[in-house]
Each structure stands twice: as C-alpha cells, then as structure tokens.
C-alpha positions as CSV (number, residue, x, y, z in Angstrom):
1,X,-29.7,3.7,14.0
2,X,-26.7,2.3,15.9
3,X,-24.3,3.0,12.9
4,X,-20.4,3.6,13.7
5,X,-20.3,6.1,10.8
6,X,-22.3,7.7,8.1
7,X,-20.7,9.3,4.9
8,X,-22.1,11.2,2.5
9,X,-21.1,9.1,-1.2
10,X,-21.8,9.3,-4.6
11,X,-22.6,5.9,-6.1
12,X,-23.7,4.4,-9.5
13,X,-24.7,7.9,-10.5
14,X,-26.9,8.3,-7.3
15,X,-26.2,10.4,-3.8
16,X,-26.7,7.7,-1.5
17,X,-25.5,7.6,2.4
18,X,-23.4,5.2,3.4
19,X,-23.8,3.0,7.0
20,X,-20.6,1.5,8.2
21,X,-21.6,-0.3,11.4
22,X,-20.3,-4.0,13.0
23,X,-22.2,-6.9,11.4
24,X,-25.0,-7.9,13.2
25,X,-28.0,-9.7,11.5
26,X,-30.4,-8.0,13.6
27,X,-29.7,-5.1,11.8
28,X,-29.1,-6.0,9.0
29,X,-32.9,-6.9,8.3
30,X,-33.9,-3.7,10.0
31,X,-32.2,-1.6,7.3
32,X,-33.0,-3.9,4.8
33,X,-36.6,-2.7,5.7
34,X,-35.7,0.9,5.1
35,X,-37.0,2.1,1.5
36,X,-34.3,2.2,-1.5
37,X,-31.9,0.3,0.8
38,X,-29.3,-1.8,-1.0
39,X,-25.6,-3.8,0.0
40,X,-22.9,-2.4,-1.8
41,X,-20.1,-4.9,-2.1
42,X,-17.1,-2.3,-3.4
43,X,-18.4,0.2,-0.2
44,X,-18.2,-3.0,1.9
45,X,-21.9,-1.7,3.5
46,X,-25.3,-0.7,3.2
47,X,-26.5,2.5,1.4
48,X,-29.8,4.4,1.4
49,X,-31.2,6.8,-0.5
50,X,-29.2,10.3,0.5
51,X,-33.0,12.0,1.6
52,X,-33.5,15.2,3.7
53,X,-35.3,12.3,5.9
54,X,-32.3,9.9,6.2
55,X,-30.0,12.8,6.8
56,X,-32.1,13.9,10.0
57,X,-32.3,10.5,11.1
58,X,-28.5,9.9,10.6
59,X,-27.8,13.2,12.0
60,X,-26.3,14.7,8.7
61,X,-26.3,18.3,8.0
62,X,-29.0,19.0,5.4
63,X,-26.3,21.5,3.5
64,X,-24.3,20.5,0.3
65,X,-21.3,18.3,1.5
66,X,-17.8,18.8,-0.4
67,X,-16.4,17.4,-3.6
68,X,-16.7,13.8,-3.8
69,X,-14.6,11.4,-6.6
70,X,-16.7,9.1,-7.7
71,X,-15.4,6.2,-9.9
72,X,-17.6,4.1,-12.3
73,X,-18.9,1.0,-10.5
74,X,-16.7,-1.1,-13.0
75,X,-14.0,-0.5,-10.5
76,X,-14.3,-2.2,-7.1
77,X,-13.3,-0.5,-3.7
78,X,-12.3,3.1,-5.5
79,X,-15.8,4.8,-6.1
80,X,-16.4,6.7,-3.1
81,X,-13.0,8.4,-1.7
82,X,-13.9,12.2,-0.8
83,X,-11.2,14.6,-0.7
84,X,-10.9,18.3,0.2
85,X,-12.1,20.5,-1.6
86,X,-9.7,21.2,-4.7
87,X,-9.5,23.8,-7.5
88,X,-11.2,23.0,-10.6
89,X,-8.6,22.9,-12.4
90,X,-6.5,20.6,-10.4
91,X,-10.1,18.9,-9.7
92,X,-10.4,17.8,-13.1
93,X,-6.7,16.8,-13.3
94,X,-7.4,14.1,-10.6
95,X,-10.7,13.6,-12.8
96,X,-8.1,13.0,-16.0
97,X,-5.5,11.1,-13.7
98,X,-8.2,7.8,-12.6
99,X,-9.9,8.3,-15.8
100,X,-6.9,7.1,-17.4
101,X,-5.8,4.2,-15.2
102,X,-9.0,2.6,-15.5
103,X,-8.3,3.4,-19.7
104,X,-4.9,1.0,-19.3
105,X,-7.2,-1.2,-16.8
106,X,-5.3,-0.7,-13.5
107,X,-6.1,-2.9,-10.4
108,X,-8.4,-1.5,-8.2
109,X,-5.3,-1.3,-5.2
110,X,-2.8,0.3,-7.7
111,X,-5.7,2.8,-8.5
112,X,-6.2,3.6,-5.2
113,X,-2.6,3.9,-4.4
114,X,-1.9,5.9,-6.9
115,X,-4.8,8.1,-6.3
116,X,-3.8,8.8,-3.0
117,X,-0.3,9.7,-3.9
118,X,-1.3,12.0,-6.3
119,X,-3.7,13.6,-4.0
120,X,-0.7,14.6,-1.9
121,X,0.6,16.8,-4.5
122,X,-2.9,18.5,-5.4
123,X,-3.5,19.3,-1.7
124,X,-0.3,20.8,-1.4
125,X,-0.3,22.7,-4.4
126,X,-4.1,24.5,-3.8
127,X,-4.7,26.6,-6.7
128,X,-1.4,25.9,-8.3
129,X,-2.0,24.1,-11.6
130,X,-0.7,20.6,-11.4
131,X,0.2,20.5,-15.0
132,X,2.3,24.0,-14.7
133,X,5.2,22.1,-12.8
134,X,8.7,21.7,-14.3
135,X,11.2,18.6,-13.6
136,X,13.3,21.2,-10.9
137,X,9.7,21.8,-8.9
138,X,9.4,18.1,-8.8
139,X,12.6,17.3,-7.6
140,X,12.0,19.9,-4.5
141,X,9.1,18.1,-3.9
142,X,10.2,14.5,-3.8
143,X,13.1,16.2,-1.6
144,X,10.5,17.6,1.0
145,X,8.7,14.4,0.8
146,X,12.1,12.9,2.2
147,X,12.2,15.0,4.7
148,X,8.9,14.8,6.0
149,X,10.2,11.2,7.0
150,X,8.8,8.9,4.1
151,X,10.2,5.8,3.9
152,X,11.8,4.6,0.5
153,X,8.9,2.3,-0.7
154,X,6.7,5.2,-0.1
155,X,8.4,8.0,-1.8
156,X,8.6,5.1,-5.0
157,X,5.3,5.1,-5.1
158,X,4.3,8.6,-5.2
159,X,7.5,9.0,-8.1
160,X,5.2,6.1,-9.8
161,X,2.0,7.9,-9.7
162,X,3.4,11.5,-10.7
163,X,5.5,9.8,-13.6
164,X,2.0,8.0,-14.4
165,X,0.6,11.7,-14.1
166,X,3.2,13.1,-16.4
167,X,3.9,10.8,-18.7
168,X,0.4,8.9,-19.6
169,X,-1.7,11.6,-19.0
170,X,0.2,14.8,-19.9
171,X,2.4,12.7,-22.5
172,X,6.0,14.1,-21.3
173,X,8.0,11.4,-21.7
174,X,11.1,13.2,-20.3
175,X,10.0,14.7,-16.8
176,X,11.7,12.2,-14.6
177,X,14.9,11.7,-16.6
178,X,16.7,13.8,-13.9
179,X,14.7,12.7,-10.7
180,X,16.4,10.4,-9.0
181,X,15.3,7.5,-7.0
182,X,15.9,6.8,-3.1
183,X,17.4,3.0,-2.7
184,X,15.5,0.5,-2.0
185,X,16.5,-1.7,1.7
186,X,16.9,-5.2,1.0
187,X,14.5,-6.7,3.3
188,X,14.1,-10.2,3.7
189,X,11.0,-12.4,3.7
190,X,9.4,-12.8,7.0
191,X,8.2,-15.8,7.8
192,X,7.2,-18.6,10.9
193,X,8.4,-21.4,11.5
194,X,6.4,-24.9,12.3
195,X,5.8,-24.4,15.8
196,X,4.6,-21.0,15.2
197,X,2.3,-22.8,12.7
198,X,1.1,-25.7,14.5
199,X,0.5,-22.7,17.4
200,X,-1.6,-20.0,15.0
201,X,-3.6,-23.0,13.2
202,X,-4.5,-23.9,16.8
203,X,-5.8,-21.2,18.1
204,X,-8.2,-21.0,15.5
205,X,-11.9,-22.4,16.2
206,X,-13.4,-21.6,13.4
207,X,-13.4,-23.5,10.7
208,X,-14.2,-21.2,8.0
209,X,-11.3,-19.2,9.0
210,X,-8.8,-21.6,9.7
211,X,-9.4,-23.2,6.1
212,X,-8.7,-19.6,4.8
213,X,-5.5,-19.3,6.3
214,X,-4.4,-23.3,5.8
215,X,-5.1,-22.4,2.2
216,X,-2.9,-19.4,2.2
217,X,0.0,-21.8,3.4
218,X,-0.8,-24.6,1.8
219,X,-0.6,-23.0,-1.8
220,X,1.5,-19.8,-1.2
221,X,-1.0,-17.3,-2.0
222,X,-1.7,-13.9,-1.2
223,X,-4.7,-12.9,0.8
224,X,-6.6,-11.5,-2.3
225,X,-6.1,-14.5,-4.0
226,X,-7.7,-16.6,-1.4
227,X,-11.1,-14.7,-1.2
228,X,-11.4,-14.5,-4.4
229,X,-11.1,-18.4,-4.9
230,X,-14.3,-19.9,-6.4
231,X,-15.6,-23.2,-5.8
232,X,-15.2,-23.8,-9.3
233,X,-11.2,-22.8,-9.1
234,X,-11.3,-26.4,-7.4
235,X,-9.7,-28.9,-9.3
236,X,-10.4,-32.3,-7.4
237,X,-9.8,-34.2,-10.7
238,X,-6.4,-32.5,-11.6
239,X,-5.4,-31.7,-7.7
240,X,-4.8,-28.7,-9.0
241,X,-5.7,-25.3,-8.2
242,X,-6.9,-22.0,-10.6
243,X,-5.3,-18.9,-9.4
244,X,-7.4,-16.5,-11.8
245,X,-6.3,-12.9,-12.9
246,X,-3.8,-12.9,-9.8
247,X,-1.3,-9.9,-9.5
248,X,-0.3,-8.7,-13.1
249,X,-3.4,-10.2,-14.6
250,X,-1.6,-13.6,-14.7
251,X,-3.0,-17.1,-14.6
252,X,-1.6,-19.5,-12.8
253,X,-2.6,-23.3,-11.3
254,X,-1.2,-24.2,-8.3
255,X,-0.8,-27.7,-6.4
256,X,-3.9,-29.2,-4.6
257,X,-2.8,-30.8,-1.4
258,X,-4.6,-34.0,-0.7
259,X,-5.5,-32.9,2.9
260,X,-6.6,-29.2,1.9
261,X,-8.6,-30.8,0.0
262,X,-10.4,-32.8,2.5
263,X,-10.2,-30.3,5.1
264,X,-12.4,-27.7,2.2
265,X,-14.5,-30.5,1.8
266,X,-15.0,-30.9,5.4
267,X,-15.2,-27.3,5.7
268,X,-18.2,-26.6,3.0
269,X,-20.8,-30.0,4.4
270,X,-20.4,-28.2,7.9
271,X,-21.0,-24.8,7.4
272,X,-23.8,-22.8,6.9
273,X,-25.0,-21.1,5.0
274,X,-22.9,-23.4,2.1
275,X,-20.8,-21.0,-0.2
276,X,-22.5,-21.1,-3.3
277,X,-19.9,-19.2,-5.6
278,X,-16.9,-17.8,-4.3
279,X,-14.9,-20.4,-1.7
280,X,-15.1,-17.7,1.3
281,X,-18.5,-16.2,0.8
282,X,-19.7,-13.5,3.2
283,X,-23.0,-14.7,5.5
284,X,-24.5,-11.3,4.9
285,X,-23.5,-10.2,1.6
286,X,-22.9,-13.8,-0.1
287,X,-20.0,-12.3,-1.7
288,X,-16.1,-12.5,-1.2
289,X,-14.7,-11.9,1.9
290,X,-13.1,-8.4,2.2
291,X,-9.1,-9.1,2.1
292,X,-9.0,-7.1,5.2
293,X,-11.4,-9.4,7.2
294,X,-9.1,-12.0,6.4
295,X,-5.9,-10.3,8.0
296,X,-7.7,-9.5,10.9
297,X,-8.3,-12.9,11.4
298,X,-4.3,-14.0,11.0
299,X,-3.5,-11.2,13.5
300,X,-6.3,-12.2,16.2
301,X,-5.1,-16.1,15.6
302,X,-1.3,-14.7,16.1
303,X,-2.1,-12.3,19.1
304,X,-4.0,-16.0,20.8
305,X,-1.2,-18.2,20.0
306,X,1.2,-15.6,21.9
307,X,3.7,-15.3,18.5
308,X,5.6,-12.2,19.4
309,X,7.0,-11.4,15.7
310,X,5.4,-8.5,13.7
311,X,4.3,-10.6,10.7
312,X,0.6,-10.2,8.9
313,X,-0.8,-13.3,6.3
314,X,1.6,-12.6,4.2
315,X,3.9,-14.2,5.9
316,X,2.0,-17.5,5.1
317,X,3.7,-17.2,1.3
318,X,6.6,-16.6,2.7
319,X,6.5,-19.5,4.7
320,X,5.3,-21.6,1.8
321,X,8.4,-20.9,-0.7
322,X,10.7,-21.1,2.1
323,X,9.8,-24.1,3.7
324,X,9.7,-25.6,0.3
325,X,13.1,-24.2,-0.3
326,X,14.3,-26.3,2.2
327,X,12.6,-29.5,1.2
328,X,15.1,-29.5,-1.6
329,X,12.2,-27.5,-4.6
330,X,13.9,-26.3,-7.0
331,X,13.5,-22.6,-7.0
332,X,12.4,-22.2,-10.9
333,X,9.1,-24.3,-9.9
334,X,8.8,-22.5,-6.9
335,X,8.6,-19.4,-8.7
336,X,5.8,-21.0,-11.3
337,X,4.0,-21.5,-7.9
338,X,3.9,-18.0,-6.8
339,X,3.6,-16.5,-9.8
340,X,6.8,-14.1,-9.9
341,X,7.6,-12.6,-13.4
342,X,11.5,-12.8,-12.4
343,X,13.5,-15.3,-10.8
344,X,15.0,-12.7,-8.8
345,X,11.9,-12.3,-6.7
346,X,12.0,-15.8,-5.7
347,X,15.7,-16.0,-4.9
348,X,14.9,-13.4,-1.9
349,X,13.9,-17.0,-0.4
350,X,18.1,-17.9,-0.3
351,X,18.5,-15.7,1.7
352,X,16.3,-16.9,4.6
353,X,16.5,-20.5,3.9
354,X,18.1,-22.4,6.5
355,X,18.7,-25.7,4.4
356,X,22.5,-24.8,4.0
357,X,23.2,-22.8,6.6
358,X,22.5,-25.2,9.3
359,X,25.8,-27.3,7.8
360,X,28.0,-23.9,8.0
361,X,30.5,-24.2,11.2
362,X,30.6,-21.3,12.6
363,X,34.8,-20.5,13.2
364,X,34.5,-19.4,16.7
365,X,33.0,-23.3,17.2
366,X,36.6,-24.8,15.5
367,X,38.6,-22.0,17.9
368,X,37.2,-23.3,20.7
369,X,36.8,-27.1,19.9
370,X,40.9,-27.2,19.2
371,X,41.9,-24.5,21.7
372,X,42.4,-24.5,24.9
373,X,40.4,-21.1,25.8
374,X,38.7,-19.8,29.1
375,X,35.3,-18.8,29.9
C-alpha cells in the first residue's frame, strides 16, 4: 500500500490501524475493497481492522504497541493521541483530566490543547504523582517553562490546563492564588489590504475554494465556521446567515451579501459532486472540510499571488471588521457580527483602522511646509 503513515489507534472501542496517505481516488476504492475497512471523519482517514495480517502488510511490528488515549467518539479530532508511556497513576490522572472536560462539554480544540499541556507536566514528572504537587512546585515549573523559551500565550495556556487540573478535577480552589501570570503583548490584528485581496482571490482557480475563502471575508468568520456551514445555514429569504454553535457555543446570524450569494449559487450548479449537507463537503468523505485543508489553501493562494506578509485565513476576519471599521460601522454591530462576548475584543480593530489616521498631519510635514530647511 502506498500509505505515508500507519499508526497503531484505538477507535470506537476497536484496535484498528490507521492509513494517512494523499487523496487519490484510485486508492481510495482499493482500500475500500479491503475487509472491515471504514472512513473515519475525527481521524481524517481510513482505518482497518488492526490484524496480524494488516500489520505484516503495513509493515507493523506484530508486538503490543504503547499506551494509547482513546476518547469516546462523541468527541471529534481527540480519540486517538498516543503518548509515552506513563505511570499508572499519572495514566489515570490524564484518564480523570479529559474525562472531565468532555463532563463540562469542552470543544474538541480546547480538549486537545489542554490535553497536550497537561501532558507536558506528566512526562516530566515520570513516576511522580501529579496530584502530590504543592502551589511552590508549580510555580518552579511555570518558571522552567519560561525559561525553556515559551512564549506568553503559551505558558497561559498550560496555567489554564493545570488550574483546570487542579481546580475541576482535584477540587483545590486555592492552588493558583499565588502563581502569577506572564503579560500578555498587545498584538494587533493582521490584516490585507484590497489589492492584496483582489491579488489572493485571483490566484485562485478553483471555485470551490475561492468561495470558501470569499465567504470567510465576506462575513468575518473563522475558518471552522466556514466548513462547518450547511446548506441549510443559507438564508436567501432573510439574506442572512446561521453561524451555529460558533466559538463559546454561541449563535449568531450574520449578513448575506447579495453577490456571495450568487457566487455560492454559481458555485453549487457547477460543481460536482453537489454538496448535499454541509456547504464545503469533502469529494471522498462527503463530510466537512478539515479546517486545516482550508488554510492550506489561503497560504498556497497567498504564496501565488506573491503577498510577502506572514498572515494565515485568519486574517480574512480581520480584514472584514477593519475594513468595515472604516466604512463608518459602528463598532457595537461589528462586534454582533463577529460574535465577541466583550466590546474590548473588537476595539483591537481602532487600533489598526486607518479611517482617522489618514487625516492626522504628521508635525515634521507642518516643520517643513513653513520652514525653510535643507535636504
């Protein structure tokens, strides 16, 4: 078999062996053949039956592989992460730790961050109970974490998992009183401009894709947001569209441009196979298109239309409330269209607007204009 990779999982209860391999629809129907095969759209690939037989063929030892977490399959993209071997008892802990995000119903990216960041600890500690540590042993940690070279938004997301860890699972609600946290850096938005628009859009050919990303802009939204867009989320009537159980399990609806609208229609009579639920459907899986798919398709677009800036899709939302920013929107309904709990989020989008600053004189332009100075 011409697969990239083979990994040993544990899925829905079953030891099956995962193929990740480029698409190809040869393939495809050639595993499809194989006996017990099946797609799996949270391991984004095919899996079959983890046999003595299939091991030989994929050239897997035939020996018990390490520990493997497996999640339950109500959780998307988090049921087959392997990790080191661990101790029991710090085993179980992790066990403990998932069990209870998926209790408070936790995202499957915020379990899987949180995972990993937790994970650091446990392999560092080895046999070391993970429950044994004190405030002081945390704060040494977070310290060496610092040192290691971690960046401020990192080492804020490994406190958040440990005080999850801690606090929701261990119930000590006092731990972290005395840890403090790094600083945040204010970063700005990063966005493009028109002609870096009119340049990406261009380079795109396909049409599939370039809907996907004129969708991102033309509504603000964030890249998991746009393939998980149904057909039904489509409100022609209302021009109107459903963002559904976005970031924070919020609802939101968001304008309908006229000319998205036509260019989706367009998009849907010409391509085949025709998306039957989700807007974006995969052509081998028929389901939604992985997020990452999607920004490897804004960077391959960016990298053709010769944009030298290091900016992903994201900066399609940013472009969005900025641009509108300096249409004259009032901020409070662009924060209603992207969906921020806090106006504060949205005024990042002052900063960066160039509505008002274009009308500021810069004082070394009045010294110049009405003195008489050489250059």
């Amino acid at each position: 078999m011409p697969a990239i990779k083979y990994q040993l999982v544990f899925h829905r209860g079953e030891h099956r062996i995962l193929l990740v391999f480029a698409n190809n629809a040869s393939w495809n129907n050639r595993i499809k053949a194989v006996a017990g095969a099946r797609w799996s759209k949270t391991l984004r690939g095919w899996t079959i039956p983890d046999t003595p037989e299939n091991r030989q063929k994929c050239g897997l030892p035939l020996q018990e592989e390490p520990f493997h977490v497996s999640l339950t399959p109500a959780v998307p993209q988090c049921n087959v992460l392997s990790v080191p071997q661990l101790g029991t008892n710090n085993s179980a802990q992790l066990h403990l730790f998932i069990q209870q995000l998926m209790l408070k119903v936790y995202s499957p990216s915020t379990i899987r961050t949180y995972r990993n960041e937790f994970l650091q600890l446990l392999q560092l500690l080895g046999a070391i109970p993970v429950q044994d540590l004190q405030p002081q042993h945390l704060q040494r940690y977070i310290v060496y974490c610092i040192k290691e070279g971690l960046s401020e938004n990192s080492v804020h997301s490994r406190i958040n998992a440990l005080k999850f860890y801690y606090e929701q699972v261990l119930h000590r609600e006092k731990m972290f009183l005395d840890i403090p946290r790094p600083k945040k850096p204010l970063q700005l938005p990063k966005l493009l401009n028109e002609e870096e628009l009119r340049k990406l859009f261009t380079a795109l050919s396909n049409k599939k894709h370039k809907a996907m990303l004129f969708t991102a802009y033309s509504a603000g939204l964030r890249v998991s947001e746009v393939v998980n867009l149904k057909i039904a989320d489509i409100d022609s009537q209302r021009m109107q569209i459903m963002i559904q159980r976005a970031k924070g399990k919020k609802d939101r609806y968001v304008n309908l441009s006229p000319m998205l609208l036509d260019i989706l229609r367009s998009y849907v009579q010409s391509y085949t196979p025709k998306p039957k639920v989700y807007l974006f459907e995969s052509e081998q899986s028929g389901t939604a298109y992985p997020p990452r798919t999607v920004q490897q398709i804004f960077t391959n677009a960016k990298e053709k239309a010769g944009i030298k800036k290091e900016v992903g899709i994201h900066s399609l939302r940013h472009s969005f409330a900025t641009h509108l920013l300096e249409k004259g929107v009032d901020i409070r309904y662009i924060k209603e269209l992207l969906g921020h709990f806090n106006i504060k989020t949205t005024e990042r989008y002052l900063h960066v607007s160039r509505r008002k600053l274009v009308n500021i004189i810069s004082p070394l332009d009045d010294l110049l204009n009405n003195h008489s100075i050489e250059w």
